[in-house]
C-alpha positions in Angstrom: 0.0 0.0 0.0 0.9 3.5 -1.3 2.1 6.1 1.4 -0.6 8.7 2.5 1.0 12.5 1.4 1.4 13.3 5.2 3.5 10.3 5.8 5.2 10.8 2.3 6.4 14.7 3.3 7.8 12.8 6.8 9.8 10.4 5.3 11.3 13.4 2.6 12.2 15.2 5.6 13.9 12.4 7.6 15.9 11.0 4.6 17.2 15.0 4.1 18.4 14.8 8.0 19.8 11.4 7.4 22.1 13.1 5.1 20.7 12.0 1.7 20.9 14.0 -1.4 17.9 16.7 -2.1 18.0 15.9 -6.1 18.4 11.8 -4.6 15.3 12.3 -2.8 13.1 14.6 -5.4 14.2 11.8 -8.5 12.9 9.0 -6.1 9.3 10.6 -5.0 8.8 12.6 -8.2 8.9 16.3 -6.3 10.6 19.6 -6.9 13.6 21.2 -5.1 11.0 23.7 -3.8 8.4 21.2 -2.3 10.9 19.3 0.0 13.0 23.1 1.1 9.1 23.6 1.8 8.5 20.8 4.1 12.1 20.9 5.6 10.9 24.3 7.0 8.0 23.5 7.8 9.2 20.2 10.6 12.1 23.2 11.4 9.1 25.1 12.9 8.9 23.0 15.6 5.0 22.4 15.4 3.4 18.7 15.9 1.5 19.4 13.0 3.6 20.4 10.7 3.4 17.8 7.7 -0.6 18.1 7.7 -1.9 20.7 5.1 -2.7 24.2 5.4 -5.5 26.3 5.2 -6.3 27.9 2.2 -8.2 30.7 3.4 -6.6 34.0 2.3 -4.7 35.8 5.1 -6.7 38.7 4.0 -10.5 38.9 4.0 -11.9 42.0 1.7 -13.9 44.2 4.0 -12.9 42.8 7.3 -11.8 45.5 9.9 -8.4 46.1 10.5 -6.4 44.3 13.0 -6.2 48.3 14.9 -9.7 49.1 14.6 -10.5 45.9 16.1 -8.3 46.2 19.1 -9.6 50.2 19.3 -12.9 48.2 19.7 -11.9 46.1 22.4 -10.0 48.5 24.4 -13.1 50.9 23.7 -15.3 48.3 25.3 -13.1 47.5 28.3 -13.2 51.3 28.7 -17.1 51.6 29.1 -17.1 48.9 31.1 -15.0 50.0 34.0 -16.6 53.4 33.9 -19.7 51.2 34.0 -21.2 52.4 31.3 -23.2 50.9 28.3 -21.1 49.1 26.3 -22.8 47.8 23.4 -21.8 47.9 19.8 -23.9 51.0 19.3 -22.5 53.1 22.4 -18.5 51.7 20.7 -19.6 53.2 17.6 -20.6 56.7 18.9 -17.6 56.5 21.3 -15.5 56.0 17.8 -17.5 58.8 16.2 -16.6 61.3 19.4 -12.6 60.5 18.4 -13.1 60.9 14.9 -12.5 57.3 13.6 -12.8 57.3 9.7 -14.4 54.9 8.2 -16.4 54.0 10.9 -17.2 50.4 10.8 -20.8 49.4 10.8 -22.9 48.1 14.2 -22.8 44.8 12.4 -19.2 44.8 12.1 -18.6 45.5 15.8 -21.1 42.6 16.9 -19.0 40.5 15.4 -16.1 41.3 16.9 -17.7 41.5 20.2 -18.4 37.4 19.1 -15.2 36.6 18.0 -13.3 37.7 21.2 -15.8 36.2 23.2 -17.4 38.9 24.8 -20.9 38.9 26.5 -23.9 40.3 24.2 -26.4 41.5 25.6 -30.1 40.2 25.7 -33.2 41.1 23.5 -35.5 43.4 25.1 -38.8 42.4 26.5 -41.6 43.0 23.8 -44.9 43.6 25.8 -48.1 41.5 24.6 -51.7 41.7 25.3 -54.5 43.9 25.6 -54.8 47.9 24.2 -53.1 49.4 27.2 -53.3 53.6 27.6 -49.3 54.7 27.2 -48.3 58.5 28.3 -46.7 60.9 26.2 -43.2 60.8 26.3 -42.1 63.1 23.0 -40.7 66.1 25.0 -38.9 66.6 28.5 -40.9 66.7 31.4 -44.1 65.5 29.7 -44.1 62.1 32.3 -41.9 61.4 35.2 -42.2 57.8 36.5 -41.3 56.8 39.9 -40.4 54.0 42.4 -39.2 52.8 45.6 -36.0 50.5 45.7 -35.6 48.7 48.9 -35.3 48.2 51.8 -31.6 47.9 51.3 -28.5 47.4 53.5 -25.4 49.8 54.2 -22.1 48.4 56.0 -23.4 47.9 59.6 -25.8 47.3 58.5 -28.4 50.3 57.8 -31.6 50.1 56.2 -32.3 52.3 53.8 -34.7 52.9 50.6 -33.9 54.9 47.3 -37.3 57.4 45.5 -35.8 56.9 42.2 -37.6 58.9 39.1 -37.2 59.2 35.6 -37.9 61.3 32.7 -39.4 59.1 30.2 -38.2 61.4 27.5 -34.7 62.2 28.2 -33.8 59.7 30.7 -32.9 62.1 33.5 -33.1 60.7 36.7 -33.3 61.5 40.1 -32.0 59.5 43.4 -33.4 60.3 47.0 -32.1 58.0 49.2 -34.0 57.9 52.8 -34.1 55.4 55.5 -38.0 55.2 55.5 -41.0 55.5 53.0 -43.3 58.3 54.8 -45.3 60.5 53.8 -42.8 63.5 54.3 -40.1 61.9 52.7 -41.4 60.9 49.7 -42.8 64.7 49.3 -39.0 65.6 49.8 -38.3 63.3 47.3 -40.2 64.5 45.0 -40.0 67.9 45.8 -36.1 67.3 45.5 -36.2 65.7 42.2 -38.4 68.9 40.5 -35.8 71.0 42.0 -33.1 69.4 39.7 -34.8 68.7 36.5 -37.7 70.6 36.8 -41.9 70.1 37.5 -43.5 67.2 35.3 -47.1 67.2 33.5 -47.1 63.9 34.8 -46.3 61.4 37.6 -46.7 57.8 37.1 -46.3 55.4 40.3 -47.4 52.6 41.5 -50.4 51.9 44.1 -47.9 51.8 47.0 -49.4 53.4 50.5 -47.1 56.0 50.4 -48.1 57.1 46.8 -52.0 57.1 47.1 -52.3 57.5 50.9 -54.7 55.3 52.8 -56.8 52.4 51.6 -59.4 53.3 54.7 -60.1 56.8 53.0 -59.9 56.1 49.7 -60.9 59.6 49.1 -59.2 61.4 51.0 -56.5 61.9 48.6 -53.0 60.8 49.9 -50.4 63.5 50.1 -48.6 63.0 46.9 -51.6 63.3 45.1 -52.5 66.7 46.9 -48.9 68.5 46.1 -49.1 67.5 42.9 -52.4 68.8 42.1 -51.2 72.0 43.9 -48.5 72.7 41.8 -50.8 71.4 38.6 -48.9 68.1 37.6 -51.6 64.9 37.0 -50.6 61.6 38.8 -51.2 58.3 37.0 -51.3 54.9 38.6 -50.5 51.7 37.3 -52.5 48.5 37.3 -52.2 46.4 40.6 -49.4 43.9 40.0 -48.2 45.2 36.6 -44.5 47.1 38.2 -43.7 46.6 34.2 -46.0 49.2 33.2 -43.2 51.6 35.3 -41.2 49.7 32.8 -38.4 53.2 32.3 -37.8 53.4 36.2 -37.9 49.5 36.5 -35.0 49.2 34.1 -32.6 52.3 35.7 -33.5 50.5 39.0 -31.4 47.4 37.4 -29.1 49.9 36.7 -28.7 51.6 39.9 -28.4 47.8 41.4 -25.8 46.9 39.0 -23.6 50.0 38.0 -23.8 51.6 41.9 -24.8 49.8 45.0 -23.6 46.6 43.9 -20.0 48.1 42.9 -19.9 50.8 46.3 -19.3 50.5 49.6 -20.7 52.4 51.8 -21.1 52.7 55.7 -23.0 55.5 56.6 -26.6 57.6 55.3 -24.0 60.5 54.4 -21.9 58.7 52.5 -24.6 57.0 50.5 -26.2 60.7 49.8 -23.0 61.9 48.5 -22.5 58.6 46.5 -26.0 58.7 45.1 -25.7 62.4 43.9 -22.8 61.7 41.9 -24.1 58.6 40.7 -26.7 60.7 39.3 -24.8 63.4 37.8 -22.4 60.9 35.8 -25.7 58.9 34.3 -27.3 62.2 33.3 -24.3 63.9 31.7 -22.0 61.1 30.3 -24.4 57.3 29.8 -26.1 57.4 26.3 -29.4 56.0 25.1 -30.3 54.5 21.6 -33.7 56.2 21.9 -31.6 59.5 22.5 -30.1 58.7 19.1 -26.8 58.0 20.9 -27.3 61.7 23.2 -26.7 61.3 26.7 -29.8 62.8 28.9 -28.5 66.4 29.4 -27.5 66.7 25.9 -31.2 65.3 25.1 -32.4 68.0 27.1 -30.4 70.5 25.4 -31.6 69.8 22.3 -34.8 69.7 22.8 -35.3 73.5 23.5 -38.2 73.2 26.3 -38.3 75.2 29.1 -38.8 73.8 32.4 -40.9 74.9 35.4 -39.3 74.5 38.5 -40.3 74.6 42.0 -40.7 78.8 43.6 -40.1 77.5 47.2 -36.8 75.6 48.1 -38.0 73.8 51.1 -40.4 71.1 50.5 -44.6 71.4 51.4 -45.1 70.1 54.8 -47.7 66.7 55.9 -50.5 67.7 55.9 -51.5 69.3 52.8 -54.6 71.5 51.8 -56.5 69.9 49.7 -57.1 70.8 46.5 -60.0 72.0 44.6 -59.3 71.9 40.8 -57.1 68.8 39.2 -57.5 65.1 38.4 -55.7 62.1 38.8 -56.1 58.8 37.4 -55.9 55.0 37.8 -55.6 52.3 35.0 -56.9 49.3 36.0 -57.6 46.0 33.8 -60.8 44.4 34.2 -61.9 41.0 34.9 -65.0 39.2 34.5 -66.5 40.2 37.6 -66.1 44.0 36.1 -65.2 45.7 39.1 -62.6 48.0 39.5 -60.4 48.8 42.4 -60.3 52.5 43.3 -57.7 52.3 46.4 -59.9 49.5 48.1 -63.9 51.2 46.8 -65.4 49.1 44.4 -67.4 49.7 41.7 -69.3 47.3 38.6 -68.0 48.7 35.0 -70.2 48.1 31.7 -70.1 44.8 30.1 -67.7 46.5 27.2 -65.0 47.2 29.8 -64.7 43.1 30.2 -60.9 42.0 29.9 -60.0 45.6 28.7 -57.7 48.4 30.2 -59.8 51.5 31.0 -58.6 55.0 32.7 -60.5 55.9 35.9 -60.1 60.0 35.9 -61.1 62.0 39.3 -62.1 65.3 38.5 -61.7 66.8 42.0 -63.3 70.4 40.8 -66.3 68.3 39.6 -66.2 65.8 42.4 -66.9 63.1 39.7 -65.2 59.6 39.1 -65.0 59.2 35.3 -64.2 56.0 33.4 -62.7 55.7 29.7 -62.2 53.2 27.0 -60.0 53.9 24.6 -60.0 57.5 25.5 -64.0 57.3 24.8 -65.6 58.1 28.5 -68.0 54.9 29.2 -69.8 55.7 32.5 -69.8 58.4 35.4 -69.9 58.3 39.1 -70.8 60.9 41.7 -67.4 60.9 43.9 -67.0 63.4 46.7 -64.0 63.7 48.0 -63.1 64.2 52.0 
């Protein structure tokens, strides 16, 4: 039987260092001069695989980015990283645009190097499903805030503590009020606090948390959040019971704010965490950058958006209790079952058959003293609803 080429190129090579001939050896196995210097250097090489054949891939692939661009990208990448930023292939590219790479390669291009050096993509958002579900405006700064409590968590010590976190849903400013409680006071400081730094919303969204709507025993007695913001003309909105997702903008910078801060800083005392949280803050809202700001960071969002904002006239926050208010309205969205009652802060009432399985907007008018219910934005039904 016939020798197999890999074990024909071995015995070349071993008769060379035996001391034979070359023109001996290329006579005998019908090869040039220029295939055995080839395999002589190739078994110099030192590698156990020398005699098998090589790849005929070309050493240079048309279009494929450079060997510098692609270390720019990785080094890029580690960069955003430890300043825990977002490091995607989109926020590498604007990082690239900022120090005037040309030719930028395309997002594509930088996911696959992101592959090919092994480096963790990140996962496909959450597409919602279901029902027709109201959504707020969210076009122009300060159109929608949404809002949320994180906690209780633990300093060095350890202290309790909980963060009012809220969020632009336009520009992606936020705001951080860490507190070691969730009273009424201090989430009017936190709120308070937060229009003092970027400015006095249309619109509050929160969830149906005590502290947000006040007490479930006077259902109408209209909780203290709901009565400064009426005051100063901002509309509260709250979400379904058990749907946090419909908060889905603060949800996700509370991941954030777990990942990127308390999980990465120590801290030991209510000071410290005050201090730590207000730069937090200030280095998301001037330097992290959002695909839905086109690549902007939230400041630069702001600036080019033109709007003026309306701040607070008093620097100290209102003070527990309020006055209540006499013009305004608030609203709770509420899905329905097939009971068709809806849940206004523990009061019941039965909804039209249409309403079955179906989102609709329950709207106070306080001036009116009327509970009004939509569908669609189409007002289905009317309830007499004074208020205490």
């Amino acid at each position: 039987m016939g020798l197999d080429i890999r074990q024909l190129r071995k015995l070349a090579v071993q008769r060379l260092r035996n001391g034979e001939s070359v023109d001996s050896i290329c006579i005998s196995l019908g090869k040039s001069r220029q295939w055995l210097y080839k395999w002589a250097q190739r078994f110099d090489s030192g590698k156990p695989d020398w005699a098998d054949d090589a790849s005929r891939r070309p050493h240079l692939v048309a279009n494929r980015t450079t060997a510098e661009t692609e270390e720019l990208i990785k080094q890029l990448r580690e960069s955003l990283q430890n300043r825990d930023m977002f490091s995607g292939a989109q926020a590498i590219l604007w990082e690239m645009e900022d120090l005037g790479i040309k030719p930028l390669p395309s997002v594509r291009s930088i996911n696959r190097i992101i592959v090919r050096n092994g480096l963790k993509q990140r996962a496909d958002r959450y597409k919602p499903k279901g029902t027709l579900y109201p959504v707020l405006p969210s076009q122009l700064p300060n159109q929608t805030h949404q809002a949320d409590f994180v906690g209780p968590r633990f300093l060095s010590g350890p202290t309790r503590f909980y963060s009012l976190n809220i969020v632009d849903t336009a520009t992606v400013r936020c705001c951080i009020h860490p507190s070691s409680g969730t009273a009424t006071q201090t989430v009017l400081e936190g709120v308070w606090s937060a229009w003092q730094r970027i400015g006095i919303p249309q619109r509050i969204q929160v969830d149906n948390a005590l502290c947000f709507f006040g007490s479930r025993r006077y259902p109408r007695g209209m909780g203290a959040l709901i009565r400064m913001c009426l005051l100063h003309g901002v509309e509260p909105w709250f979400i379904p019971q058990a749907e946090p997702w419909r908060n889905g903008m603060v949800e996700k910078f509370n991941e954030r704010y777990q990942q990127r801060f308390l999980g990465k800083t120590e801290m030991k005392s209510m000071d410290e965490l005050k201090q730590c949280s207000h730069s937090f803050e200030q280095r998301h809202n001037s330097s992290y950058r959002y695909s839905k700001l086109n690549g902007n960071t939230p400041l630069k969002a702001l600036a080019k958006s033109g709007v003026k904002l309306r701040f607070p006239e008093k620097e100290e926050p209102p003070r527990h209790p309020l006055a209540k208010p006499v013009t305004g309205r608030y609203h709770l969205v509420r899905l329905i079952r097939s009971d068709r009652i809806i849940d206004i802060f523990g009061e019941r009432f039965r909804v039209p058959p249409e309403t079955q399985y179906q989102y609709v907007v329950a709207t106070v008018d306080v001036h009116e003293q009327k509970l009004k219910l939509y569908l669609d934005k189409l007002q289905i039904e009317e309830f007499d609803y004074k208020l205490r």
